[in-house]
N, C-alpha and C positions, 0 to 999 in steps of 0.2 A: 072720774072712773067710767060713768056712764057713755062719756064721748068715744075715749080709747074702745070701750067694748065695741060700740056699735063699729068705728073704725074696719075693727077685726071682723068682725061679722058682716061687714063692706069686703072685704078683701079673699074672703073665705071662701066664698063661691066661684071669685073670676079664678081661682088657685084651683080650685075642684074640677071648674070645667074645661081649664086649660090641659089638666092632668086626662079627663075622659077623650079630650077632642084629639088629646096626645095618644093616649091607648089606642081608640077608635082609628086613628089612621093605620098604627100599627096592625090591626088586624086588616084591616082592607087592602092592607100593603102586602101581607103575607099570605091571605086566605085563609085566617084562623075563623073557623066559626062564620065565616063574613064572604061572600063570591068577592073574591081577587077582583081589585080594581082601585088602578097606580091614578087614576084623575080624582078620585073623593079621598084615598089616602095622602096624595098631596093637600087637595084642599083643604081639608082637616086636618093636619101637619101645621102650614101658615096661620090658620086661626090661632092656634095653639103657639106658634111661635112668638104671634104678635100680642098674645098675653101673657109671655115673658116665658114660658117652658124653656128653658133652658135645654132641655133634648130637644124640643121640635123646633129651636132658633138652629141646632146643630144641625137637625134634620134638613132646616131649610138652606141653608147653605150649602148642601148638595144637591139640595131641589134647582138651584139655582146656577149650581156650576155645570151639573151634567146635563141639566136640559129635562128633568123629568117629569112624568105625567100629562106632557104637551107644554109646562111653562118654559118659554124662552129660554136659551143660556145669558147671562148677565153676571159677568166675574163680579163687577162692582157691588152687588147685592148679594151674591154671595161670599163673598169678604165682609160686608157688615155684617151678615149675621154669624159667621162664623166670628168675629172679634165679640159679639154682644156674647154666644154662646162661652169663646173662652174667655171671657169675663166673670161668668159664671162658674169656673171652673172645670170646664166638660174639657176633658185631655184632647179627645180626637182635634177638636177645634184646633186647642191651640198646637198640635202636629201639624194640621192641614195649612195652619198660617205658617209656622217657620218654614214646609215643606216650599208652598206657592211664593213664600218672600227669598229664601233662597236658589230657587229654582229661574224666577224672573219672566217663564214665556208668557205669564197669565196677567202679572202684577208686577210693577218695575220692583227690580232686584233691587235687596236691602239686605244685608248681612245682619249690618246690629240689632235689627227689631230681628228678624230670622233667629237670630241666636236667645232670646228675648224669649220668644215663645217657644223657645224648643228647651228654655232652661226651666219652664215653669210645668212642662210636659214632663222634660227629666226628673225633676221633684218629686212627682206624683208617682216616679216608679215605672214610666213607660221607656220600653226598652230602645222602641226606633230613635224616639226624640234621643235617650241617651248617647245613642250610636250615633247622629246626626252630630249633637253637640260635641261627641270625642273626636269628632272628625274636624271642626272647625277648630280645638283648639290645636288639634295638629297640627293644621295649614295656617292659626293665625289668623280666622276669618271671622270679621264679624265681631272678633273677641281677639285677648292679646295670645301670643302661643304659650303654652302649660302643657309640657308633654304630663307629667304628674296627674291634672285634673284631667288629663287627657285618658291617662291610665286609669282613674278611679272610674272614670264613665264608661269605660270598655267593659269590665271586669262586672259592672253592676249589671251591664245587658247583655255580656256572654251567662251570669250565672241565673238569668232567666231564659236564657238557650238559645238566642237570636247568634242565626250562624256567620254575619256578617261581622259582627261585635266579636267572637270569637276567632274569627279570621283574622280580622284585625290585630287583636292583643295576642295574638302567636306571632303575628310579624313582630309587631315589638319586643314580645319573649325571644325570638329568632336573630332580631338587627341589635338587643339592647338599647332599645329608644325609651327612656323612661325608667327601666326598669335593667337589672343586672342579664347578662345573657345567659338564656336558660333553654336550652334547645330543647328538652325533655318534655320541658312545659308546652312549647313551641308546639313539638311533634303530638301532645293528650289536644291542646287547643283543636289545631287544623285535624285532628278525625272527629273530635265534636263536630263539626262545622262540616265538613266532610262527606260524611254519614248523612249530612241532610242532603245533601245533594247541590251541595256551593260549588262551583266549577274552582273558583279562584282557590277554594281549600284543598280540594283533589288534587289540582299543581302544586300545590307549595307543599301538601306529603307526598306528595312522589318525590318533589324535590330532595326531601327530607332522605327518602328512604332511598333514591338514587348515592346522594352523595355520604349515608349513614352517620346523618346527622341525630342525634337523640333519642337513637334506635339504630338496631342494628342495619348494615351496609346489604340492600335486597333490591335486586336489577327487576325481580319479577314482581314483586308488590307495590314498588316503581310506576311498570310497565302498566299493573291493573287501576292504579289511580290517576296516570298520566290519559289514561286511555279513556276513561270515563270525562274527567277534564276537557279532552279534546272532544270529543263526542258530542259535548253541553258547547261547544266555541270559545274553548278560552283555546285562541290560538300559539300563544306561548308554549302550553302545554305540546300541540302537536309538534311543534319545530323542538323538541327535546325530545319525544318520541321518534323524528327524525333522526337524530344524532343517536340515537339508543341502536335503532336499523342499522344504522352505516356502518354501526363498530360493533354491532352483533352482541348488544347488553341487554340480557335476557330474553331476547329470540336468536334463531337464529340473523346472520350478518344477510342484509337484503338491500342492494341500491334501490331499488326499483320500489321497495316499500320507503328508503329516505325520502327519495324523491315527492312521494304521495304526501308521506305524511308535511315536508318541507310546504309545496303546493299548498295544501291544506290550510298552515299557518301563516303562508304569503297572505290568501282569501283571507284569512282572520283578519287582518290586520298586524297581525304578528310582525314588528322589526326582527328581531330575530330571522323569523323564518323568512321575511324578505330576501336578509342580505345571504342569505343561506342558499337561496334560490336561486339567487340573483348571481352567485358566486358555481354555481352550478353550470347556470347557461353561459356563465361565460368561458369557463376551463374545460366544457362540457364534461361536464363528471356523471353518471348516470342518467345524462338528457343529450341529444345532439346541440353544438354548441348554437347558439341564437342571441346574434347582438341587442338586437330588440327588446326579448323577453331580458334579458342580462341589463340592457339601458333602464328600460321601467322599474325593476326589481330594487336594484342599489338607489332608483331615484325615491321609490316609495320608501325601503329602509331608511333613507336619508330624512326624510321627511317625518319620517314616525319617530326617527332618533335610535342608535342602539350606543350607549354609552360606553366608551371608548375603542368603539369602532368608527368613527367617524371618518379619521383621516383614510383609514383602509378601502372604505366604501368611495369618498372622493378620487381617491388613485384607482380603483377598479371601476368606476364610471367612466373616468378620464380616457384610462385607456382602451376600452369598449367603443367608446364617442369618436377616438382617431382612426377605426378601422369601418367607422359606418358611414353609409353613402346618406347624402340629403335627405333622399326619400324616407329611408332608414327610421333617421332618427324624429323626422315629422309623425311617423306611426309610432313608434315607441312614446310622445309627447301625448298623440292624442290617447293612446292607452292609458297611462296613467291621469291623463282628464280625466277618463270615462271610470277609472277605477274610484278615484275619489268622487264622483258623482253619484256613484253608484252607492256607497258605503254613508254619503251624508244623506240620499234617500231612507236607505236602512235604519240610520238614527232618528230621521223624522216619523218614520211609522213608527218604530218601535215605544216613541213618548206619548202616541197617540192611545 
């Protein structure tokens, strides 16, 4: 008895001052009480990590990814302590690992373990890890497909309000993926989600309320969710706002506004609003006609995919490409170069 005492009275102290060195950074990190300063609150962070704090192993693992307080970036140390952290149970941790194993730019991509630590996140109640893992078994990743399990992860992180999660399970309330088709439910989901300011939920209720689905049939509350959507870049959205202009569904009838908004969702990325555009310069329907702009348009819709328009756009390239001279279509090539150049810059800042 006397051995185990002493043991614990060994062990009490490195517990106590791992817990103080842990606070202690905290305050120097925040400027409670303590002049702000990110170099002694890391330092004291790592002390404390490396006598097993399970928060300051987490803390250090972002000491170490982000570069902070002057320490180096070094993913590989910040993966170990982020695995020792979720080892311990600290949720963040194990988000941050399925996020960085699923993700792959940091740490070779791994589905299985990704799925791994985002199911022992999901356990504990955390809503992204949930939404993460409903998403892998949707696609089969990682794990086998379960639209079901897929469904019960949606529904636990939409009813903690994560509007992504909510987005989500209104499309399967909307597609019947999983679940019986229920557009009502569909249409209460996407204005949760919505109302936070989701681009992808503001398109899919206008959708909703464009075509009076699960609510009644309203061109103008459409028009104010379609328009907030496009506003935020969800380019689909505009190229429907487009088609609203041209046939004058809850504004007045405006080419010149199709046009804009078409344009608009071309830049997005929008297939849609490509081949929309693309079909525009070529018939010159509210734009003077322009081989060019019309070559690029139907090449980039093609390229982005608009399902079962495919063959339509191949015949309206085709015959675009017979009536253009060499030079022509050399400029049209290199525009659509510079457009995808352009747009996978965009995606590498915006992970940054």
């Amino acid at each position: 008895m006397a051995a185990a005492s002493a043991t614990a009275d060994q062990v009490r102290p490195s517990t106590e001052s791992a817990e103080s060195d842990y606070q202690l950074s905290l305050k120097y990190e925040k400027g409670d009480g303590l002049p702000k300063d990110e170099r002694k609150a890391v330092a004291l962070a790592l002390k404390a990590a490396e006598q097993g704090h399970a928060g300051a192993q987490e803390r250090a693992g972002f000491i170490y990814k982000l570069g902070l307080g002057g320490t180096p970036k070094d993913i590989t140390k910040a993966v170990e302590w982020f695995k020792r952290a979720a080892d311990s149970d600290r949720v963040v941790s194990q988000l941050m690992l399925g996020s960085m194993l699923q993700d792959g730019s940091e740490v070779p991509r791994d589905l299985k373990a990704a799925a791994k630590y985002f199911a022992k996140a999901a356990a504990h109640g955390q809503p992204v890890a949930q939404y993460s893992l409903a998403l892998m078994y949707l696609k089969g990743e990682g794990v086998n497909s379960d639209l079901a399990r897929a469904v019960e992860l949606l529904s636990a992180a939409s009813e903690q309000g994560l509007a992504q999660a909510q987005n989500e399970l209104g499309l399967r309330y909307r597609n019947g993926e999983g679940v019986a088709v229920d557009f009502a439910k569909a249409v209460q989901l996407f204005q949760r989600a919505a109302e936070q300011g989701l681009p992808k939920a503001q398109f899919c209720l206008g959708q909703m309320y464009y075509y009076g689905r699960g609510t009644s049939l309203d061109y103008t509350t459409a028009q104010r969710w379609l328009k907030k959507a496009a506003d935020r870049g969800e380019g689909d959205a505009a190229a429907f706002l487009g088609v609203m202009s041209g046939n004058g569904q809850g504004v007045t009838k405006d080419i010149n506004e199709m046009i804009r908004w078409y344009t608009v969702a071309a830049n997005a990325n929008s297939s849609q609003g490509q081949a929309m555009l693309a079909t525009c310069y070529h018939k010159g329907e509210g734009v003077d006609p322009d081989r060019v702009a019309a070559w690029k348009w139907y090449t980039l819709a093609l390229e982005s995919g608009v399902p079962g328009a495919e063959e339509d756009l191949k015949q309206g390239r085709q015959a675009v490409e017979k009536m253009m001279t060499p030079d022509e279509l050399e400029r049209a090539k290199g525009l659509v170069k510079d457009f995808v150049t352009n747009r996978q810059k965009q995606k590498d800042t915006s992970k940054r």
